[in-house]
VOGU-3710 file (C-alpha; in Angstrom, 3 decimals, decimal comma):
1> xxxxxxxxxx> 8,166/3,728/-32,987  8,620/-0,266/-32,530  6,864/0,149/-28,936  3,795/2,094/-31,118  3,561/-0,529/-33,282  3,068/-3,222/-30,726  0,878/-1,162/-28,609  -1,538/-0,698/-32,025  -0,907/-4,479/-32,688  -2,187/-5,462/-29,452
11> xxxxxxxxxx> -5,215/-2,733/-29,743  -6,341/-4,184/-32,990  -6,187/-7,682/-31,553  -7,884/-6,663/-28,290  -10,900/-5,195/-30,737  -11,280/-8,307/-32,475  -11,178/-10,241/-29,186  -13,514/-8,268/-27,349  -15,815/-8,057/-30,899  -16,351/-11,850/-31,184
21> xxxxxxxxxx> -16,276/-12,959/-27,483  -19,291/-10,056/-27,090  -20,952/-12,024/-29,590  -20,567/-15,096/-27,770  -21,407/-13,701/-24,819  -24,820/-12,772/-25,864  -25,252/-15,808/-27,768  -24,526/-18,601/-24,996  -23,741/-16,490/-21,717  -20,766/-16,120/-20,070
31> xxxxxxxxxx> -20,542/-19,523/-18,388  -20,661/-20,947/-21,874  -17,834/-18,927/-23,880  -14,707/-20,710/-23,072  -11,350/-18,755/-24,831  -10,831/-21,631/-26,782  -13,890/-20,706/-28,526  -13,062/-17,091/-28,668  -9,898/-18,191/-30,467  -11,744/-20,351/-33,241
41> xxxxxxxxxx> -13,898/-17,535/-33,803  -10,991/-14,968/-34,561  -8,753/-18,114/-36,644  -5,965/-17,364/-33,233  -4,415/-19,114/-30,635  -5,570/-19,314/-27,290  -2,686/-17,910/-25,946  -3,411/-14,991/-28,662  -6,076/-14,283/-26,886  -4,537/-14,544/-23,288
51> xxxxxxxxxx> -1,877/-12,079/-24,522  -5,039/-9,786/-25,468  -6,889/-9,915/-22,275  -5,288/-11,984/-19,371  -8,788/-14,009/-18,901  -12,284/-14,331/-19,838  -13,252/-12,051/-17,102  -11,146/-9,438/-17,976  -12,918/-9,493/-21,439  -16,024/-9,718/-19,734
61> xxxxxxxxxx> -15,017/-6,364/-17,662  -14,938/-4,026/-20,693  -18,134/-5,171/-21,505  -19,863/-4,177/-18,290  -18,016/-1,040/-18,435  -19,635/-0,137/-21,717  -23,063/-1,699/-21,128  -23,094/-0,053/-17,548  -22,537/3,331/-18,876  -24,389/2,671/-21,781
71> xxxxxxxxxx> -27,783/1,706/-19,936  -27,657/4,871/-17,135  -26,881/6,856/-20,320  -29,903/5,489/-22,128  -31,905/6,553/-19,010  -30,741/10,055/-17,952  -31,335/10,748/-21,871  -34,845/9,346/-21,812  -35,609/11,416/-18,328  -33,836/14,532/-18,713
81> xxxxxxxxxx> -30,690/16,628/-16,701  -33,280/17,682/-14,343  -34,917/14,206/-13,540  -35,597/13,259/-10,147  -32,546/11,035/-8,807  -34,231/8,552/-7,291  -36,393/8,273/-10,410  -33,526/7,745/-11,904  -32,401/5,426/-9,687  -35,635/3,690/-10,337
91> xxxxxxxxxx> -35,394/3,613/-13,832  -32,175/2,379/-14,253  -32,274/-0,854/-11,719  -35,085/-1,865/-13,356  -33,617/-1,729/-16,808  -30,859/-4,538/-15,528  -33,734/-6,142/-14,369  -35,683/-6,135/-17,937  -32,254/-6,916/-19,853  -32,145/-10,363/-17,819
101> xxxxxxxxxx> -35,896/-11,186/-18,617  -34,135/-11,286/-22,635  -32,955/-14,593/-22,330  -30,825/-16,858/-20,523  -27,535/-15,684/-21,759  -28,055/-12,091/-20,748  -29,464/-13,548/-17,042  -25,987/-15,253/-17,229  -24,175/-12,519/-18,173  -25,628/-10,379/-15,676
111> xxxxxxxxxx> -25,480/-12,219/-12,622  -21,825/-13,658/-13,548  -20,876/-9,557/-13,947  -22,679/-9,577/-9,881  -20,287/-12,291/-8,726  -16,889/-12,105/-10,436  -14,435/-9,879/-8,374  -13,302/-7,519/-10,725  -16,614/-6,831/-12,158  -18,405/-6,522/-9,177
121> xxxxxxxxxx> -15,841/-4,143/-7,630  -16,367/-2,067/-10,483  -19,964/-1,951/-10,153  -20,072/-1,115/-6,618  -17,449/1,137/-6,756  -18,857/3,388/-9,509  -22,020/3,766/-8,011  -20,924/4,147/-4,165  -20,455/8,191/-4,912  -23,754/8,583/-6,780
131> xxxxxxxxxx> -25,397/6,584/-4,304  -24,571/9,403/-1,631  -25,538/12,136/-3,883  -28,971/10,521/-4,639  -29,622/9,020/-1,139  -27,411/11,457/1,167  -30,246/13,645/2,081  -31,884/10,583/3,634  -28,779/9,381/5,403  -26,968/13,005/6,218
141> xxxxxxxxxx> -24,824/10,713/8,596  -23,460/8,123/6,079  -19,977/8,562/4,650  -19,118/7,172/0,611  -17,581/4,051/2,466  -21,388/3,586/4,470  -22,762/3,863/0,985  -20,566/1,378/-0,500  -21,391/-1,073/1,953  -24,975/-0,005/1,899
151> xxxxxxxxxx> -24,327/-0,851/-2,556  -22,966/-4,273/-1,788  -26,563/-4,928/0,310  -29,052/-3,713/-2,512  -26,733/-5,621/-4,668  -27,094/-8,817/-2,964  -31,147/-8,606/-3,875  -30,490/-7,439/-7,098  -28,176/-10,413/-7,658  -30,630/-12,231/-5,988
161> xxxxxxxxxx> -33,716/-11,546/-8,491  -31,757/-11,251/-11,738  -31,158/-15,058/-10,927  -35,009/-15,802/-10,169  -36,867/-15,842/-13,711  -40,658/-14,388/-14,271  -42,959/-16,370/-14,538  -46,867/-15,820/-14,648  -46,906/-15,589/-10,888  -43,612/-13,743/-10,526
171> xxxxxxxxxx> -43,894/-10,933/-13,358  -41,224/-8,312/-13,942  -43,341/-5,720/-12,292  -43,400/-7,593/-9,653  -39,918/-8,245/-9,745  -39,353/-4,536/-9,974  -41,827/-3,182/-7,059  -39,977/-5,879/-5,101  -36,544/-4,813/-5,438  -37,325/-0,846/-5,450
181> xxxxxxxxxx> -39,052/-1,411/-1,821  -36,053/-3,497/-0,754  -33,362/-0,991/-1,832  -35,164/2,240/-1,403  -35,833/0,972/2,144  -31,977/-0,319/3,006  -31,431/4,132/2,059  -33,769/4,984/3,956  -36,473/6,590/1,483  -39,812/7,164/3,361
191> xxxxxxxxxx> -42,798/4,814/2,268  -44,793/7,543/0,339  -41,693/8,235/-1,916  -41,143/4,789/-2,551  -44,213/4,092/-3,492  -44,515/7,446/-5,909  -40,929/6,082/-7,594  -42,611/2,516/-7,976  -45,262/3,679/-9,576  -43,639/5,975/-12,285
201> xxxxxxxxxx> -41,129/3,018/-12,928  -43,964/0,639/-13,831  -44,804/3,316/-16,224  -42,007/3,326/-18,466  -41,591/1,368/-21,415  -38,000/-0,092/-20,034  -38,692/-3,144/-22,077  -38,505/-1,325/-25,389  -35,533/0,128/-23,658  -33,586/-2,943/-22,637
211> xxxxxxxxxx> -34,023/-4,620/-26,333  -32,761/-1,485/-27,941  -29,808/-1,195/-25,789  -28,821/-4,845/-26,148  -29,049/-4,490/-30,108  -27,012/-1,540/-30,163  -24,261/-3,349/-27,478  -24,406/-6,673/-30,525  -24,298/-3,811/-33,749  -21,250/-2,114/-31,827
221> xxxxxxxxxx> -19,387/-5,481/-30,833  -19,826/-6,457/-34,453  -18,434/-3,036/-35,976  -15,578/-2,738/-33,411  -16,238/-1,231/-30,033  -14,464/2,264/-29,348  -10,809/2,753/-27,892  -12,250/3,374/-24,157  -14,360/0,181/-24,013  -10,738/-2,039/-24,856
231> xxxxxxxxxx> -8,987/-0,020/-22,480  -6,940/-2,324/-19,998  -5,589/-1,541/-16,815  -1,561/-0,151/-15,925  -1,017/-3,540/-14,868  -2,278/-5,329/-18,336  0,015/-2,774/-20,016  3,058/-3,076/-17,801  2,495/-6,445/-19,512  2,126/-5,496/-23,082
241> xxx> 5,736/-3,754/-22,486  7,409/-6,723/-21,469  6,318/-8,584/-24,475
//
């Protein structure tokens, strides 16, 4: 019973970390929020907070879990179960693309969640097996671990662009067509396909997309995000017993 208790103790502070750094976040960027910030916001301690989360960037990883699924959710419910993957694909690079044209917090946010090693990890690692599904029939030869490796490379330019902001030379479609031949051509995907995949892309309203997912990610950090999304790892609670 006593071990409950601190385990829903340390769930409800977790929620209120994770609500009002998420607002921060979004607010000033990543680079920006320091924890002693986080702390004024929620009337705690720092060291409240460290007990929460163990650093800003684990914070900062259950928010790209949740905005990750949240944004290739968005998409495969916009294009259907029966889409075409690499329209899919398509759609849903470009989306983190859009998201970073918001403002300069959510370029920060984005790029930082490119960089950091725990966040990256996770993003390469949880695409690596869909990349072989989508791309395997174009590279029959390449194992998950080719893919992976071939994920950190269309990464790289991805990372690369969400850095560079539009301007009226540089336009998001641009931006777009750019990294869709880069990465369609480092799987592979013959020229006539990549063009077709372009070209349906451009067609989407993704911006429409990108503001409605960030407004639901700021109405769900203010309400309280869900039990998954504050989910640490065995490690953070091997910690939480020893407290």
């Amino acid at each position: 019973m006593k071990q409950g208790k601190r385990y829903q103790r340390m769930e409800e502070t977790r929620a209120q970390v994770l609500r009002y750094a998420v607002v921060l976040f979004l607010e000033q960027g990543y680079q920006e929020t320091t924890l002693d910030q986080i702390a004024g916001r929620i009337d705690r301690t720092k060291s409240s907070v460290l007990r929460a989360y163990p650093d800003k960037e684990s914070i900062l990883y259950a928010l790209v879990t949740h905005m990750f699924g949240a944004q290739f959710s968005s998409v495969r419910t916009m294009l259907g179960a029966n889409a075409d993957p690499l329209l899919v694909y398509g759609a849903e690079t470009a989306l983190q693309l859009y998201i970073c044209e918001l403002g300069e917090p959510l370029r920060d946010l984005y790029t930082s969640a490119y960089t950091l090693p725990t966040t990256a990890d996770y993003i390469y690692r949880s695409t690596a097996q869909e990349l072989q599904q989508i791309f395997g029939k174009y590279l029959p030869d390449a194992t998950q671990s080719d893919f992976y490796e071939l994920d950190l490379a269309s990464g790289g330019v991805m990372r690369g662009l969400m850095a560079r902001k539009c301007d009226m030379y540089f336009t998001i479609e641009k931006k777009i067509a750019l990294f869709l031949q880069c990465a369609l051509k480092i799987y592979d995907v013959p020229a006539q396909e990549r063009e077709a995949v372009i070209t349906r892309v451009l067609a989407m309203d993704l911006g429409a997309m990108a503001h409605s997912l960030v407004e639901k990610t700021i109405m769900l950090a203010r309400a309280g995000f869900d039990r998954d999304t504050l989910r640490v790892s065995a490690a953070d609670e091997r910690e939480v017993d020893a407290l």
